[in-house]
C-alpha positions as CSV (number, residue, x, y, z in Angstrom):
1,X,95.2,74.3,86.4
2,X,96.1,77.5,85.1
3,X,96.7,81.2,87.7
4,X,93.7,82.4,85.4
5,X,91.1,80.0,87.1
6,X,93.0,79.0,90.4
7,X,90.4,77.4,92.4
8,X,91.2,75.6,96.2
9,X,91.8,72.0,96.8
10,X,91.4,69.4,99.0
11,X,95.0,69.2,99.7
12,X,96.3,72.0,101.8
13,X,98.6,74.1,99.6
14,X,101.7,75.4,101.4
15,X,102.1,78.8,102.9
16,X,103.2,81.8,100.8
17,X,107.2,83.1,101.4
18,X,106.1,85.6,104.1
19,X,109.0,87.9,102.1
20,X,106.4,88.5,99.3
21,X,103.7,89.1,101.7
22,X,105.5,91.6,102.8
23,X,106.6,92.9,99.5
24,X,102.8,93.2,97.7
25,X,102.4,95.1,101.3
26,X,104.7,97.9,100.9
27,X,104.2,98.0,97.0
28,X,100.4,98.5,97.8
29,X,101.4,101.2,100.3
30,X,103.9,103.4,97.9
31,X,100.7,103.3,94.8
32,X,98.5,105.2,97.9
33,X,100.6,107.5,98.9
34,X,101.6,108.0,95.1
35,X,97.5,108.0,94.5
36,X,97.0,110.4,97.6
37,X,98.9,113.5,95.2
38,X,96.1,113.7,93.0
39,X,93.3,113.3,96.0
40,X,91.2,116.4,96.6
41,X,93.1,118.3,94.0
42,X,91.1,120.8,91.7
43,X,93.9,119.5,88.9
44,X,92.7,116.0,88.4
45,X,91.7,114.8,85.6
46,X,89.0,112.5,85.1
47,X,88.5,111.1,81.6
48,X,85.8,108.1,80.2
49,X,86.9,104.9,79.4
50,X,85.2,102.4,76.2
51,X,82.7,101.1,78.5
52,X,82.1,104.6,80.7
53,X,83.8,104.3,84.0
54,X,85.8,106.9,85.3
55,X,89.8,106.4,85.2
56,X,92.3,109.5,86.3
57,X,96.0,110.0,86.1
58,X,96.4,108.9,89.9
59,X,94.8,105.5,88.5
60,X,97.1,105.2,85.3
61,X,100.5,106.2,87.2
62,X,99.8,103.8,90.6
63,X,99.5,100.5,87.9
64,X,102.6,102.3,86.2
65,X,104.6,102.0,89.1
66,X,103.2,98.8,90.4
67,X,103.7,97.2,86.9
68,X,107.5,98.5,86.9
69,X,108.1,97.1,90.1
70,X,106.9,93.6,89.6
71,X,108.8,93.4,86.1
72,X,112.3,94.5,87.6
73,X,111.4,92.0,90.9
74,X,109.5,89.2,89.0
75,X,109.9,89.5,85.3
76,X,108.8,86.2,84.7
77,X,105.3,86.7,86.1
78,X,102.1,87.8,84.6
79,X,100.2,90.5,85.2
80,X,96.8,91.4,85.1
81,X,95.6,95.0,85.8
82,X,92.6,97.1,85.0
83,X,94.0,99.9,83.3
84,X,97.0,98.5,81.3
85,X,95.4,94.8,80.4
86,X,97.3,91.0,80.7
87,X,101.3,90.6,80.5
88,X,101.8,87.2,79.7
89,X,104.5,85.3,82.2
90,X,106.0,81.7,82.2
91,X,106.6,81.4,86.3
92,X,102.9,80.2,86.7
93,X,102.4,82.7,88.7
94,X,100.3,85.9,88.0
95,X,99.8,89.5,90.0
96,X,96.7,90.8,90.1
97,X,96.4,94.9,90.4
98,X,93.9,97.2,90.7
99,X,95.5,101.2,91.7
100,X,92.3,102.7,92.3
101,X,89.4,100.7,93.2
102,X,86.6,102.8,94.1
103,X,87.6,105.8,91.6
104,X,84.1,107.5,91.6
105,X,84.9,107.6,95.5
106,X,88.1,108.9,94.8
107,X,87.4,111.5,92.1
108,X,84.6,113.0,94.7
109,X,87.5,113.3,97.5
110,X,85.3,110.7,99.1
111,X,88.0,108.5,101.2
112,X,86.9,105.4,100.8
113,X,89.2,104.1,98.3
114,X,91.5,101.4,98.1
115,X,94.9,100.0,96.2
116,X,94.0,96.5,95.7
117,X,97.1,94.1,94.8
118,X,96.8,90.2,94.7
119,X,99.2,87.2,94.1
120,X,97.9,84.1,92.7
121,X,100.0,80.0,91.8
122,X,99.0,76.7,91.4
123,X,97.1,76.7,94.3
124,X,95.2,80.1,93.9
125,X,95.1,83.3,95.8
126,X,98.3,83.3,98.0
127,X,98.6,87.1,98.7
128,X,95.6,89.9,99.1
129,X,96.5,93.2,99.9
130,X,93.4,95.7,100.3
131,X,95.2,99.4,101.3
132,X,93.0,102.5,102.2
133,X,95.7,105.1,101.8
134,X,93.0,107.9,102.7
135,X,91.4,105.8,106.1
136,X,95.0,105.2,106.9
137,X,94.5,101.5,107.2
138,X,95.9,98.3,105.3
139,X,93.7,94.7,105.4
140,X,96.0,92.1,103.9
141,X,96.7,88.2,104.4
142,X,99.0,85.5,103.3
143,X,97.7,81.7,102.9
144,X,99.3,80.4,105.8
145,X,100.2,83.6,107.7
146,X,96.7,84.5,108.5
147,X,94.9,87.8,107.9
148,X,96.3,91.5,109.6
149,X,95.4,95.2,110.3
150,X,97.7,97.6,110.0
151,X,96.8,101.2,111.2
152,X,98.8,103.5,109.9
153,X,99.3,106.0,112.7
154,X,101.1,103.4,114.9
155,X,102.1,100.8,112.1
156,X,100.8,98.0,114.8
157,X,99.7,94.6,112.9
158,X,96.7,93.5,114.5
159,X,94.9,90.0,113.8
160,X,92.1,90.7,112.2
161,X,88.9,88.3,112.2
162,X,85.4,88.0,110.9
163,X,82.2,88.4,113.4
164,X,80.6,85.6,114.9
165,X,77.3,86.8,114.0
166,X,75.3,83.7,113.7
167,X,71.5,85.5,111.8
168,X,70.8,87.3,109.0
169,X,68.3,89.2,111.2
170,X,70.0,92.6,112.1
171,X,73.4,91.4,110.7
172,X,74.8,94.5,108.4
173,X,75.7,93.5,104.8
174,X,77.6,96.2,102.8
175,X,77.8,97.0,98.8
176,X,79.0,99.5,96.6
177,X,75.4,100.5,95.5
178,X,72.0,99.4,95.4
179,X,71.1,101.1,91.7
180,X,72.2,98.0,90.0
181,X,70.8,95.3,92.4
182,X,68.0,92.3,91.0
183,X,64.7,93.3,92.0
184,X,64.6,89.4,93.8
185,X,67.6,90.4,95.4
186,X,66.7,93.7,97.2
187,X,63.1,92.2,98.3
188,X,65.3,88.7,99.9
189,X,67.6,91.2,101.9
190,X,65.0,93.3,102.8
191,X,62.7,90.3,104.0
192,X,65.3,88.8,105.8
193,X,65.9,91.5,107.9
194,X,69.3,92.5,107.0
195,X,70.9,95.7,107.9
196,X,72.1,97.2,104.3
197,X,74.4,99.9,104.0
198,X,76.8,101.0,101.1
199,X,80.1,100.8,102.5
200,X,81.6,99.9,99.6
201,X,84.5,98.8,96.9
202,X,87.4,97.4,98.5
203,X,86.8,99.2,102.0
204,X,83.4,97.2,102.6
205,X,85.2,94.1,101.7
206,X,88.3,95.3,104.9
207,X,85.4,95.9,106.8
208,X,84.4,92.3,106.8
209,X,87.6,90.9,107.5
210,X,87.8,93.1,110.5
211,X,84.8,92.0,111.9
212,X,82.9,95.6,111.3
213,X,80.0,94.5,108.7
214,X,79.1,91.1,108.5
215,X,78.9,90.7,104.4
216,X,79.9,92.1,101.4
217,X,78.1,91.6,98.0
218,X,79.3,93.1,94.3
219,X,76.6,91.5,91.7
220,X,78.8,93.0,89.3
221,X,82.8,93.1,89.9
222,X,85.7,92.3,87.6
223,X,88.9,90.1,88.5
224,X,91.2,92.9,89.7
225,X,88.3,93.9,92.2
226,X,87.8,90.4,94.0
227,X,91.0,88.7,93.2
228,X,92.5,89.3,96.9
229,X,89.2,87.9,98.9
230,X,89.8,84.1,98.7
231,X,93.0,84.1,101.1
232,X,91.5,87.2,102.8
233,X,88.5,85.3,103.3
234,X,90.2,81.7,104.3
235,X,92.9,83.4,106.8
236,X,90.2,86.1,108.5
237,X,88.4,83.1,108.8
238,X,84.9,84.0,106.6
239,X,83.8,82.6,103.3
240,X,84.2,84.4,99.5
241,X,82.0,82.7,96.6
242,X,80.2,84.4,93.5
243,X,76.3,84.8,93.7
244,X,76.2,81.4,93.0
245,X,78.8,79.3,95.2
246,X,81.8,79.0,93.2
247,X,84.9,80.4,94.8
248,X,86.5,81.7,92.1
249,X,87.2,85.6,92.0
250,X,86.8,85.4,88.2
251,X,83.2,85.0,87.6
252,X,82.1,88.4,88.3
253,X,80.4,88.5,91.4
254,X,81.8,88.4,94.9
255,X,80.0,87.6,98.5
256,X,81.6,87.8,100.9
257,X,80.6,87.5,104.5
258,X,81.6,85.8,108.0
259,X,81.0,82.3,106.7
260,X,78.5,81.6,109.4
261,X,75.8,83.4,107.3
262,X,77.2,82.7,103.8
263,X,74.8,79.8,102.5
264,X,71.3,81.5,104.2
265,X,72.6,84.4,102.7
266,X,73.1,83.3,98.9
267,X,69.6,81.9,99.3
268,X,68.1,85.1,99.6
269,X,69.6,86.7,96.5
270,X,67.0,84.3,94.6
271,X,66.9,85.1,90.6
272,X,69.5,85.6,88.3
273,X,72.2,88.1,88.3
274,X,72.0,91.7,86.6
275,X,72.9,92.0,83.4
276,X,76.1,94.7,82.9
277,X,75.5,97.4,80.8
């Protein structure tokens, strides 16, 4: 099995070292509060990328400081991050980073974005770190060491759990944006009765492991966006798959919801995924 593909078990992996919890923590923390420089600044600079999304300087220079970090503390891992590409490592272990997810929210001064930063070994995820430097909060979870809140204003870690919603009638499901959505999947939601809001990026996903919204879906995500939801999903105690029920973070789509509603609700996005691009 290889960090690329890391997929859960049936024997029960061993709990991360709570040290590098702890670590991917803070390092998630000093990329916001580097990121939070550039927010709401008439300076920033927001330039195109091959395939059109947005990237700034506050996105280049947080994965610059994350990657220099992790190759002076762990120089044998790899790395995988949106705006830099794949370092090759030979510790079998891999970090996965994403500075700024949610940089269209970002580049608007909206404050909905997050500093996602994710561990992954032969088991699979073992770290997730969401980080809403704006929102003041941090959503992050350990395998074994369950899932936490951290306001910011009072540093307090609180547990932080899914709902117990038990129907897709009334229950709120969350997403970056509608625009790109199936056809057959907006008409399932709707039918069903699902509240739908667009609460979304790596804050809809925090919202779920708090217990706020009940689901989260991306039809279209990359690694570095989902890659901390499978151990933020086992310890808040919900349930992370792709569209289709394969609980990977690589196979770009992420649900994820309460695990009460999970199946019922991957049968209502009936048809086939979009198409990116």
């Amino acid at each position: 099995m290889t960090t690329a593909d890391a997929r859960p078990s049936d024997d029960p992996a061993p709990p991360v070292d709570a040290d590098l919890l702890a670590e991917a923590v803070a390092l998630a923390r000093e990329a916001g509060e580097l990121t939070l420089g550039w927010f709401r600044h008439d300076d920033l600079q927001i330039d195109r990328k091959g395939d059109g999304t947005p990237v700034t300087q506050a996105d280049r220079a947080g994965e610059r400081l994350i990657r220099e970090h992790l190759g002076s503390h762990h120089g044998d891992d790899a790395i995988l991050g949106e705006e830099e590409g794949e370092l090759a490592g030979t510790s079998g272990r891999r970090w996965i980073v994403d500075p700024i997810d949610g940089t269209k929210a970002f580049s608007h001064g909206v404050p909905t974005y997050s500093n996602l930063i994710a561990l992954e070994d032969e088991h699979g995820t073992a770290v997730g770190v969401i980080n809403l430097p704006a929102l003041g909060e941090t959503v992050y979870a350990g395998r074994g060491l369950g899932c936490w809140s951290v306001d910011h204003r009072d540093g307090d870690a609180r547990p932080a759990r899914v709902s117990s919603t038990d129907r897709l009638r009334g229950a709120y499901l969350t997403t970056c944006g509608f625009d790109y959505w199936p056809e057959p999947w907006l008409q399932g939601v709707r039918e069903a009765g699902l509240q739908m809001r667009t609460w979304g990026d790596g804050w809809g996903y925090a919202l779920v492991a708090t217990g706020r919204v009940d689901a989260m879906v991306d039809p279209i995500a990359a690694s570095w966006d989902l890659a901390p939801l499978p151990v933020i999903a086992a310890e808040s105690g919900g349930r992370f798959t792709d569209h289709g029920g394969d609980p990977s973070p690589h196979r770009r789509s992420g649900v994820l919801s309460n695990g009460v509603l999970h199946d019922e609700l991957r049968a209502v996005l009936a048809g086939p995924p979009p198409t990116e691009g």
